[in-house]
C-alpha positions in Angstrom: 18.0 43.7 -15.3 18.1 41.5 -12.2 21.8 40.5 -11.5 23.1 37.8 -9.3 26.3 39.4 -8.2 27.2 39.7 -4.3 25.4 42.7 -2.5 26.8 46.4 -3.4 25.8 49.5 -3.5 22.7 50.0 -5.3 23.5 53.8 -5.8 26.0 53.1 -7.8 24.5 50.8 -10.4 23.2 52.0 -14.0 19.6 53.3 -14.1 16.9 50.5 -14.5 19.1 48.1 -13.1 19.5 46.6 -9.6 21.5 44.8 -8.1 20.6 41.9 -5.9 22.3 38.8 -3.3 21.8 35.3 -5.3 18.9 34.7 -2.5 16.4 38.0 -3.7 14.7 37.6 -6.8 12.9 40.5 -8.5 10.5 39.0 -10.9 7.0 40.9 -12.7 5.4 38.8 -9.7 7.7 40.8 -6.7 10.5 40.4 -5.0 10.8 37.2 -3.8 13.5 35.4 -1.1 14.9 32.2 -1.4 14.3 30.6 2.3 17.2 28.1 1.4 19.7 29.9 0.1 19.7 32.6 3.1 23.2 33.7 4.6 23.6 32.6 8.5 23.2 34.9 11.2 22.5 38.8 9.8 23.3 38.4 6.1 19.3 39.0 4.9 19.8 42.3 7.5 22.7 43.4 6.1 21.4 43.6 2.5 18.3 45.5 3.9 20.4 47.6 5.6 22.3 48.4 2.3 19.4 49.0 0.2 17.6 51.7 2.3 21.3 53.4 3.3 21.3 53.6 -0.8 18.3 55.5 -1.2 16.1 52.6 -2.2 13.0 51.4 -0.4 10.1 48.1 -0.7 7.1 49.1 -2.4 3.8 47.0 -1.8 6.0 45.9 1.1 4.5 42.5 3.2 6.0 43.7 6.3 4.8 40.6 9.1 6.3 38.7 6.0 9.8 40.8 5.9 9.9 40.4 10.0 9.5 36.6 10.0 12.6 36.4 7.4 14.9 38.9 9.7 13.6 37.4 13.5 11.5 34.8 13.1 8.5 36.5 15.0 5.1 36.4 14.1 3.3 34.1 12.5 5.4 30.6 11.9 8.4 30.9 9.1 8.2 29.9 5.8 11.1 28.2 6.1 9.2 25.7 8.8 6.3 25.0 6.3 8.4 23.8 3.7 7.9 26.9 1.5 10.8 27.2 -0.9 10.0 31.0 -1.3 8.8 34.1 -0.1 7.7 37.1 -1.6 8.2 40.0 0.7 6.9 43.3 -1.7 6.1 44.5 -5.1 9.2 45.5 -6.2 12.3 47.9 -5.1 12.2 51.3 -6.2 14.4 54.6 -5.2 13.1 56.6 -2.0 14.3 60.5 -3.2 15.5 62.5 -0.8 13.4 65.2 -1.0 10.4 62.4 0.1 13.0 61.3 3.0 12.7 64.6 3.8 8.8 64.6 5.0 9.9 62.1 8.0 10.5 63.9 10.9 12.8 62.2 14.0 11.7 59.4 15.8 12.4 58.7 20.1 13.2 55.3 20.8 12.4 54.8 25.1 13.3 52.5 27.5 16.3 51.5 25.8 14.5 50.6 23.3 11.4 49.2 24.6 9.5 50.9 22.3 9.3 54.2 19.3 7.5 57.2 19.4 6.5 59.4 16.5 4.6 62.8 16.0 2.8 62.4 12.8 2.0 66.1 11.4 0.3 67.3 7.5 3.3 67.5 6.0 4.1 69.7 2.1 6.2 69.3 -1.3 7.3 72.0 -2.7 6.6 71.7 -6.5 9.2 73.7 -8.3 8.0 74.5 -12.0 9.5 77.0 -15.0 7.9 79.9 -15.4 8.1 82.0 -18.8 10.0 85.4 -19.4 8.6 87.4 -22.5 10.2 89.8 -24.6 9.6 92.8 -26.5 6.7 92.5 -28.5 7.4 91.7 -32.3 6.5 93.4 -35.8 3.2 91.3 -35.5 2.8 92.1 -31.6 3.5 88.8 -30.5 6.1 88.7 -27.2 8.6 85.9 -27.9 9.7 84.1 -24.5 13.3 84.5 -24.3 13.8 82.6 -21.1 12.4 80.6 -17.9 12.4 81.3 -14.4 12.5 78.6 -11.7 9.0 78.7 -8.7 8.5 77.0 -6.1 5.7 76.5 -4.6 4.0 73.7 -0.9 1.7 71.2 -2.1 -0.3 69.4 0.6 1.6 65.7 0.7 1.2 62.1 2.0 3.1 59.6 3.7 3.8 56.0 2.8 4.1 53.8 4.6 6.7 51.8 3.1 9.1 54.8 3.0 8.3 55.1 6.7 9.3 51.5 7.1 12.5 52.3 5.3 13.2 56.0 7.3 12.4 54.2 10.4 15.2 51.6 10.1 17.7 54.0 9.1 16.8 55.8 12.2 17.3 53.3 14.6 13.6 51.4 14.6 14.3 48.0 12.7 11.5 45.8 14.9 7.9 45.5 16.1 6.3 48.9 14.0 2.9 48.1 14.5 1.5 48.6 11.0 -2.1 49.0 11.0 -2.3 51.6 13.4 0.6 53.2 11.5 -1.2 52.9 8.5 -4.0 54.4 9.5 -2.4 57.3 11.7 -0.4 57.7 7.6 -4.1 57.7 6.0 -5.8 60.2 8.3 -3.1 63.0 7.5 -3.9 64.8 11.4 -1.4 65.6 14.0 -1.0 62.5 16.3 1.8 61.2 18.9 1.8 57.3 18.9 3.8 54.6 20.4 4.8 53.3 16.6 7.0 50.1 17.4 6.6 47.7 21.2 9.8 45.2 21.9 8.9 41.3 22.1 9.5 40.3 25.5 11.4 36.7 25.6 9.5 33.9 25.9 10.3 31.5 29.0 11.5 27.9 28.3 10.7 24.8 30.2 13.1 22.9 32.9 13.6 19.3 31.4 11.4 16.8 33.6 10.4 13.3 33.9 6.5 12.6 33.2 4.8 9.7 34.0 3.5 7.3 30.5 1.1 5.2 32.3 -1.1 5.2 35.2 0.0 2.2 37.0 3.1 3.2 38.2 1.9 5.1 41.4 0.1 2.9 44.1 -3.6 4.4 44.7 -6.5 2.9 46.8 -9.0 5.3 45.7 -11.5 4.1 44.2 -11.2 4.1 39.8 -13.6 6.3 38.4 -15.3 4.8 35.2 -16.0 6.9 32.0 -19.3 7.7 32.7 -17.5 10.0 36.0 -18.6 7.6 38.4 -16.6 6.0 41.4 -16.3 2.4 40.9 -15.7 1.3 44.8 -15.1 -2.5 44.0 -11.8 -1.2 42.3 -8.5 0.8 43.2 -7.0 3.0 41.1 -3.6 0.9 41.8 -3.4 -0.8 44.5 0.1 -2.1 43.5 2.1 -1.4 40.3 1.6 -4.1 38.0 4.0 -3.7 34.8 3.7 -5.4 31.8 7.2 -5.9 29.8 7.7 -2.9 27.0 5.0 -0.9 28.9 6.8 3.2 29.1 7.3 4.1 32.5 8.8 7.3 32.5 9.6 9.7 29.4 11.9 12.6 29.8 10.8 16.2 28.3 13.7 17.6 27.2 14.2 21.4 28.3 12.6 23.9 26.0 14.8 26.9 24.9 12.6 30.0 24.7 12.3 32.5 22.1 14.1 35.5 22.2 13.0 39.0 22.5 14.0 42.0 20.3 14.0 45.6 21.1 12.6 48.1 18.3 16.3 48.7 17.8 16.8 44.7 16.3 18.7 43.9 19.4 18.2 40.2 20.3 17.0 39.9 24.2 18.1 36.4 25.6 15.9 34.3 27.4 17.0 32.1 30.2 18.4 28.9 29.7 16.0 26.5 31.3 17.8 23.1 33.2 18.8 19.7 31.9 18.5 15.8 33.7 20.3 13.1 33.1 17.9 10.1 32.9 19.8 7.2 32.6 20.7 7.8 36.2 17.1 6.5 36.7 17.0 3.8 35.0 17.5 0.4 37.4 17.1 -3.0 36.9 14.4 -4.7 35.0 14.5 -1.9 32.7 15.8 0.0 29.3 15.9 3.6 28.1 14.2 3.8 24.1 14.1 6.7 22.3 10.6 7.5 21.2 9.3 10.2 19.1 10.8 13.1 20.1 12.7 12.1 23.7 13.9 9.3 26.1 11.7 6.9 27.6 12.4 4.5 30.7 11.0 1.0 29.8 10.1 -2.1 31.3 12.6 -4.7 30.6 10.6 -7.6 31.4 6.8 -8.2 33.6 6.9 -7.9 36.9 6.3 -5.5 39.7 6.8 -1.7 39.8 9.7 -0.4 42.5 11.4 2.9 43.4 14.3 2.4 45.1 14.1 5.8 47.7 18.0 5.4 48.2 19.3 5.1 45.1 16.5 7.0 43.1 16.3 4.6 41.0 12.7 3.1 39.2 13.1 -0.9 38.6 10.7 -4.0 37.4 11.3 -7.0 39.4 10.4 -10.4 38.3 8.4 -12.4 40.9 4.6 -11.3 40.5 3.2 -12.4 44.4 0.7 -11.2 46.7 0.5 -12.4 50.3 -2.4 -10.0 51.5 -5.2 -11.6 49.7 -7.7 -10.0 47.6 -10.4 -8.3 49.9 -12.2 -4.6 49.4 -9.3 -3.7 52.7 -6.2 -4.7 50.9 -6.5 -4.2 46.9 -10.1 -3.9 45.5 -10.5 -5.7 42.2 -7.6 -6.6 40.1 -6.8 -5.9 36.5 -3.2 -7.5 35.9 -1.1 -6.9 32.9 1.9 -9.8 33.8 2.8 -13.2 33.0 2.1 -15.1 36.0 0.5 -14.1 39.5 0.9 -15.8 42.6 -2.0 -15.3 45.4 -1.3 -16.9 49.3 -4.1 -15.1 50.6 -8.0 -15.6 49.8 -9.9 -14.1 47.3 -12.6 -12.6 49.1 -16.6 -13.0 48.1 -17.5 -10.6 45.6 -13.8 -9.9 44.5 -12.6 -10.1 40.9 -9.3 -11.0 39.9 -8.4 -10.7 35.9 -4.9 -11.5 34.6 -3.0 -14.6 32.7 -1.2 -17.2 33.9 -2.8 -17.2 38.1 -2.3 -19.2 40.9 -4.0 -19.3 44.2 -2.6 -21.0 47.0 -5.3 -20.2 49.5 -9.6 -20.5 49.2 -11.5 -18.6 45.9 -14.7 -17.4 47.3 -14.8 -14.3 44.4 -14.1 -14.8 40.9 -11.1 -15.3 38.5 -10.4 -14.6 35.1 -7.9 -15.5 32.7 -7.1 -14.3 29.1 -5.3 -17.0 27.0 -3.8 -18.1 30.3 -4.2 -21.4 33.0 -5.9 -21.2 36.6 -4.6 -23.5 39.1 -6.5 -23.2 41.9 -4.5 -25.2 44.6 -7.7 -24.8 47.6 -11.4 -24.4 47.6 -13.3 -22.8 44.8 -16.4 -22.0 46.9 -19.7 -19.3 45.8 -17.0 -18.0 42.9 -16.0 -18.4 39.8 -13.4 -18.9 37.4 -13.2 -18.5 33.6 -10.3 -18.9 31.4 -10.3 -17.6 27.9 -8.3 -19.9 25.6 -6.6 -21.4 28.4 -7.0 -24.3 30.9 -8.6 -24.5 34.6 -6.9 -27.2 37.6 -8.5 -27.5 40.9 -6.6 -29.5 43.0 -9.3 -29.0 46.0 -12.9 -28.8 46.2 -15.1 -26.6 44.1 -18.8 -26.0 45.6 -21.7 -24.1 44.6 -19.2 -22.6 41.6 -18.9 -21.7 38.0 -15.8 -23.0 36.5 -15.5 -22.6 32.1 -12.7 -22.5 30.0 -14.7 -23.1 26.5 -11.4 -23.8 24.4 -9.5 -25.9 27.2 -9.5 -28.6 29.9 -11.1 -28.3 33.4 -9.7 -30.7 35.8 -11.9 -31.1 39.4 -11.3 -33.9 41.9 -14.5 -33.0 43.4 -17.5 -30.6 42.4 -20.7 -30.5 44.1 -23.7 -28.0 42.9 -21.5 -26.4 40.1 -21.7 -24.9 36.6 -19.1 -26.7 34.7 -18.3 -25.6 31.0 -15.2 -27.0 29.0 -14.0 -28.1 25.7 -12.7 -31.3 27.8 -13.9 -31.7 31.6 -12.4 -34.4 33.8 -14.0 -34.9 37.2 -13.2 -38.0 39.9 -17.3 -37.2 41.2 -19.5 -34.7 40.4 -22.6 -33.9 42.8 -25.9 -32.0 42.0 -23.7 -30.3 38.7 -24.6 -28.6 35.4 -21.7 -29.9 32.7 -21.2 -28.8 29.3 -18.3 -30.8 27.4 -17.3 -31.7 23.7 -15.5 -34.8 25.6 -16.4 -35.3 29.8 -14.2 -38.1 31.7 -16.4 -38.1 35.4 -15.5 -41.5 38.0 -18.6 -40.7 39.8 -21.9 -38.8 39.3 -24.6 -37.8 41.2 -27.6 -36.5 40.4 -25.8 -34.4 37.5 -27.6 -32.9 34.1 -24.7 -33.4 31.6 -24.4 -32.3 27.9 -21.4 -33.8 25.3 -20.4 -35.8 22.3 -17.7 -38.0 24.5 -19.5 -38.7 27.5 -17.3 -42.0 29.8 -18.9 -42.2 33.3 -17.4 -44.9 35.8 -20.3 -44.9 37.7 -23.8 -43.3 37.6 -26.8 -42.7 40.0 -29.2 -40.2 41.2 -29.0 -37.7 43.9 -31.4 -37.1 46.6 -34.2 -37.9 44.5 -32.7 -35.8 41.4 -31.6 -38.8 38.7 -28.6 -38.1 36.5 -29.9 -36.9 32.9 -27.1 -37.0 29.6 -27.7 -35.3 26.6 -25.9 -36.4 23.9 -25.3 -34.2 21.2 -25.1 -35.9 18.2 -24.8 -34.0 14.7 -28.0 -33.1 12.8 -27.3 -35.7 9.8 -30.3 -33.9 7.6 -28.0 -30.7 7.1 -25.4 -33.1 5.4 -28.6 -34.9 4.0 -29.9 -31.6 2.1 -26.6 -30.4 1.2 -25.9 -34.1 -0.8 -29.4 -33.6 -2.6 -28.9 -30.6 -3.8 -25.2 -31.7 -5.6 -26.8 -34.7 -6.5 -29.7 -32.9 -8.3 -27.4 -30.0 -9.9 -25.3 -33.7 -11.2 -28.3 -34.8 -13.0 -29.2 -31.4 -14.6 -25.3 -31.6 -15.4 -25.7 -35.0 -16.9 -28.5 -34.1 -19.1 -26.5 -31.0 -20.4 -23.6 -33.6 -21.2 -26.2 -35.5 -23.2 -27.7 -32.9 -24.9 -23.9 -31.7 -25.6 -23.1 -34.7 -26.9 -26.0 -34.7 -29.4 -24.9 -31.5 -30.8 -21.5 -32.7 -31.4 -23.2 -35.2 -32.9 -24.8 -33.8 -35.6 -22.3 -30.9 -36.2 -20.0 -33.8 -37.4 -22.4 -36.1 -39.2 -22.6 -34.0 -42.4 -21.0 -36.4 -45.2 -17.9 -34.6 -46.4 -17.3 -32.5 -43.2 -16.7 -36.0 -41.8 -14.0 -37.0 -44.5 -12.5 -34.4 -43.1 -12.6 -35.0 -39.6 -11.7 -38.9 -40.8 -8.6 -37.6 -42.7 -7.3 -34.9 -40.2 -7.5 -38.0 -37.4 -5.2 -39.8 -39.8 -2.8 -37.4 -40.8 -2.2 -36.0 -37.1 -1.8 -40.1 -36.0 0.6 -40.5 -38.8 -1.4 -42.8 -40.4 -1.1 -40.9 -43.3 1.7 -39.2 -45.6 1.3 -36.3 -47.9 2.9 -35.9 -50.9 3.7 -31.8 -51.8 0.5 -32.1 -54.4 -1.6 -33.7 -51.8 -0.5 -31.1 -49.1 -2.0 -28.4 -51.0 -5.2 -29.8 -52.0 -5.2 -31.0 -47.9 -4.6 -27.4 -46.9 -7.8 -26.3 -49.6 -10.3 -28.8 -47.7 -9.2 -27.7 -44.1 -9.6 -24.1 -45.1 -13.2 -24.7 -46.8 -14.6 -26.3 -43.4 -12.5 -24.1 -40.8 -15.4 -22.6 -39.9 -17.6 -26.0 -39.4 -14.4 -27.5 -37.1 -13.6 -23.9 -35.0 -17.7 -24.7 -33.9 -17.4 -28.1 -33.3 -13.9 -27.9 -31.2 -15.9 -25.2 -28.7 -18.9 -27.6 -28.5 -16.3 -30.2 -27.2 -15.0 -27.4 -24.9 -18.2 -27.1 -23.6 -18.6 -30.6 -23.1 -15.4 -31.2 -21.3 -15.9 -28.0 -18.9 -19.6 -29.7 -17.7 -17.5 -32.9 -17.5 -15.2 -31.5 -15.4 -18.2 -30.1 -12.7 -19.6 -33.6 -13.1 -16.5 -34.7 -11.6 -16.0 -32.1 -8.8 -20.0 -32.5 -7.7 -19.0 -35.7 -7.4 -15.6 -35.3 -5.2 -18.2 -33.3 -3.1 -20.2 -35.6 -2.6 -17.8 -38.5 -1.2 -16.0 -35.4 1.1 -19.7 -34.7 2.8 -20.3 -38.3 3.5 -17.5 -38.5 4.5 -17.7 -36.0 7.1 -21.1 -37.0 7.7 -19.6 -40.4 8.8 -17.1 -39.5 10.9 -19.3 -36.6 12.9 -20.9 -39.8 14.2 -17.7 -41.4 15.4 -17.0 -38.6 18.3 -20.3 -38.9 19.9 -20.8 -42.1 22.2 -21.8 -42.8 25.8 -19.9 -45.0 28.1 -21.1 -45.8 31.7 -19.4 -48.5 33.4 -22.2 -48.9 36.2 -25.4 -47.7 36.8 -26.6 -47.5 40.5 -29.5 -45.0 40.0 -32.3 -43.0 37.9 -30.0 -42.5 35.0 -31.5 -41.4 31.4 -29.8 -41.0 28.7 -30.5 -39.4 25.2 -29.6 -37.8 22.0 -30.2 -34.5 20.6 -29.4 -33.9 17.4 -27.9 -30.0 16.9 -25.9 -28.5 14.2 -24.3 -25.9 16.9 -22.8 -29.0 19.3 -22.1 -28.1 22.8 -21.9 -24.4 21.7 -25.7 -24.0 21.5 -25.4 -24.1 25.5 -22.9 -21.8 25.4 -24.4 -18.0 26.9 -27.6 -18.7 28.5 -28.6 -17.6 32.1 -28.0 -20.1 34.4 -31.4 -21.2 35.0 -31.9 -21.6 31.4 -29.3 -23.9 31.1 -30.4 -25.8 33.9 -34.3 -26.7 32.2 -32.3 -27.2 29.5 -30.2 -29.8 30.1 -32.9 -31.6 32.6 -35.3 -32.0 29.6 -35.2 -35.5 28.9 -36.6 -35.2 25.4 -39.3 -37.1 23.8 -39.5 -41.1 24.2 -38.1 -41.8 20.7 -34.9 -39.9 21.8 -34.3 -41.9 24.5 -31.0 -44.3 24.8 -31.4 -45.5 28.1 -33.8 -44.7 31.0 -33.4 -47.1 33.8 -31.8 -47.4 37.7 -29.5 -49.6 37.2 -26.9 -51.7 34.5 -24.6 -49.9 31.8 -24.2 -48.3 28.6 -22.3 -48.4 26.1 -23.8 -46.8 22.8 -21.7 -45.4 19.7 -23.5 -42.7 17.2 -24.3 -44.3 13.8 -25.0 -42.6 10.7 -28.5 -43.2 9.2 -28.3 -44.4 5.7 -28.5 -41.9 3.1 -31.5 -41.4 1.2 -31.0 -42.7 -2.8 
């Protein structure tokens, strides 16, 4: 009977009963442990205590299990993998005294550092009742008339969980080392062991600060690149560049160790490791977060990366400027992750510069680069570059011999001379010797340029050193709206036929004589037209259910017929929206030029991809490109001097 009465003494209980905490379970499975309902501190000792000091002992005991539930050692707790149980032996059964009696004393050394044991054959002595006879009978047989009481040694065995269970009443309540002990039990010879070590404590870890990103500390060795290469155009960090939420420092809190235990059970204390306070570090342009499993310093806002020496402090100021320049001496390449930068030195030849918003107050000769940002170059863009992704590129000096393109934005020049000029919408005062790409291009004077667009308004316009000015104009390729109209148009007359042919069947579903009367007379009555008397209502009711059938047919027919009526319709909403937009792709594309004071030719191309289909290719692919000037027939104007001033027109459509 399994009882869930506070511990006692398991002596004292009835026979076949025992008596267990509310946390230990004995079940035809084994004894089990509730990990939840566990006492605090030594409670789960205690009733192991009392159960081997009352002559009971595990059988089929789990011992690594039983340690883990009493210190934690081992393997990791149940408790920490979300077990809800733990079944720690067979079952509890009595340990006689005479058995007790085969384990011999055990020397605990070093203050319990570890147990010693002689293991020796041990014996039983088997007592059994021996006859005593009597005189013999009338028929000779002797009749016992009483027993006498033998002993005799038996060669025995040890267990080994009644040596766990000896052990701890003799002092040894930790670290037996079971398999050697098992085996020393199953060989039955004479052997001294060490039977039991301590656990040495484990050492914990001081609190710390670590470092979350790699920009925080300035480095001017060279980056080395995944592939374990030095990149030398590069610095690992020239100087700190923060971006705003970026971690900057995480704290680690201190790690307590794990204690030790002597074979005795006695806990052994590790040190306690040291604590920081962080928000001490924390200074201006920044926050302290709580992250996962500690505090983290964080940027406040974008800007630069400072340690104050003095204070100890680590702060993010706001003003993002460089007045060394941008050379392989003073920073390498740059890589920034702020807002805006602001550069009063050059940017030397070969240099690459990649961040947002950027200005440069002094000459470009290396190349920029923006992501979703704006360039304002405020000097010379000369033998560089600059590209802005999804933003917008200002040169308010001269750009020569240069590759400006900002694809999605506006690129603004006063004056550009052998250039590589890309842009959703380019605006120029004069353009010499240049290569322009532009959905819409605004240029006062040009020289000797190759230009590609769809809005193309020159001021003036003449050739350059023998090189005349060539404009492409890219005007849409009406034959893809063309095809895509002919094929609607063709799937509208197979529609229309199917109307037809619809039509016919509803037709002659609804010419049979009397099926029509009924048609006729169901018209009327749901008009109103006409008035049923009771009598009439029946016979009504007699003619509609007769030709159900015929008029559950002939409404899906009409079904049908609507549902082909209603594609008709939306082939021919198509239709009107793709000459439409066939109509008004024309209006954008146009040439203006106000004079004409040179070899100027002008043309049309017609593309599907627009200015995009320039987009990508090597530079001197682009140049034959734009310098073809196209068969005769695509020719707008091809002469050394007047003006132009041609508008795209849609062809007409094909019937």
């Amino acid at each position: 009977m399994v009882s869930t009465f506070p511990i006692g003494g398991v002596a004292d209980i009835k026979e076949g009963e025992i008596l267990l905490p509310v946390y230990v379970t004995l079940r035809s499975e084994g004894v089990f442990i509730n990990i939840s309902g566990l006492p605090p501190e030594d409670g789960l000792k205690l009733f192991v205590e009392r159960l081997f000091a009352n002559g009971s002992r595990f059988e089929g005991l789990d011992y690594s299990c039983l340690m883990r539930l009493l210190y934690g050692t081992g393997a990791m707790a149940p408790a920490s993998m979300g077990v809800a149980e733990a079944r720690v032996a067979d079952g509890i059964v009595r340990f006689p005294p005479q058995r007790r009696a085969l384990y011999k004393g055990v020397k605990i050394i070093g203050g319990g550092a570890r147990a010693e044991y002689l293991f020796e054959p041990v014996a039983i002595e088997v007592a059994a009742d021996e006859p005593v006879y009597g005189e013999p009978g009338e028929n000779g047989a002797r009749p016992i008339t009483g027993y006498t009481r033998k002993t005799s040694l038996q060669p025995g065995r040890l267990n080994f969980d009644e040596f766990v269970a000896d052990m701890w009443l003799k002092g040894v309540r930790f670290g037996i080392d079971a398999e050697p002990v098992r085996q020393a039990i199953a060989s039955g010879e004479t052997t001294r062991m060490d039977i039991a070590f301590q656990r040495e404590p484990t050492s914990g870890a001081d609190a710390e600060i670590q470092e979350e990103s790699d920009a925080l500390r300035r480095d001017n060795s060279p980056r080395i690149m995944l592939d374990g290469k030095a990149d030398l155009r590069r610095f690992k960090n020239r100087f700190p560049q923060i971006a705003k939420d970026l971690p900057l420092l995480r704290k680690i809190p201190r790690a307590l160790g794990e204690p030790g235990f002597r074979v005795t059970g006695q806990i052994i204390e590790p040190p306690l490791p040291a604590d920081l306070d962080l928000q001490a570090l924390a200074g201006p342009g920044t926050r302290i977060e709580r992250r996962g499993s500690g505090e983290v310093i964080v940027a406040n806002m974008d800007g630069f990366l400072a340690f104050d020496t003095r204070s100890n402090h680590i702060a993010v100021t706001e003003k993002v400027e460089d007045r060394g320049g941008i050379s392989i001496r003073t920073t390498g390449d740059l890589s920034l992750a702020v807002d805006d930068f602001v550069e009063h030195g050059e940017v030397q030849e070969w240099r690459v510069v990649e961040g947002k918003h950027m200005t440069f107050l002094a000459g470009v000769f290396g190349t920029v680069i923006s992501d979703n940002g704006d360039i304002l170059l405020k000097s010379t863009l000369s033998g560089g570059r600059a590209q802005s992704n999804g933003g917008n590129i200002t040169v308010r000096g001269r750009a020569y011999n240069a590759g400006l393109e900002a694809r999605d934005g506006n690129i603004t020049v006063p004056l550009a001379e052998s250039c590589t000029i890309i842009g959703k919408t380019v605006s120029i005062e004069r353009a010499v010797n240049c290569e322009i790409v532009a959905e819409e291009l605004r240029i006062g004077e040009a020289e000797g340029c190759a230009i590609a667009g769809k809005t193309v308004r020159i001021a003036s316009s003449c050739a350059r050193k023998g090189k005349e000015t060539v404009i492409t104009l890219l005007a849409p390729d009406f034959s893809d709206y063309d095809r895509q109209i002919a094929l609607i148009k063709k799937s509208l007359t197979e529609t229309g036929k199917a109307i037809q042919a619809k039509s016919e069947e509803i037709r002659i579903a609804s010419s049979e004589p009397e099926f029509a009367k009924c048609l006729a007379a169901t018209a009327a009555i749901q008009s109103g037209a006409i008035k049923l008397t009771a009598a009439q209502q029946s016979g009504w009711q007699q003619m509609a259910a007769r030709f159900a059938r015929a008029s559950q047919a002939l409404a899906a027919l009409h079904a049908e017929k609507t549902e082909l009526e209603e594609n008709r319709l939306a082939s021919e909403q198509e239709i009107e929206r793709i000459s439409r937009q066939r109509e008004s792709s024309a209006t954008e594309v146009l040439c203006e030029i106000g004079k004409i004071c040179g070899d100027t030719i002008v043309r049309k191309l017609h593309s599907s991809p627009g200015v995009s289909a320039f987009h990508g290719l090597p530079g001197h692919e682009l140049r034959v490109r734009l310098r073809n000037l196209g068969a005769p027939h695509e020719r707008i104007f091809s002469e050394d001097e007047g003006s132009v001033n041609w508008h795209c027109r849609a062809p007409q459509q094909s019937a």
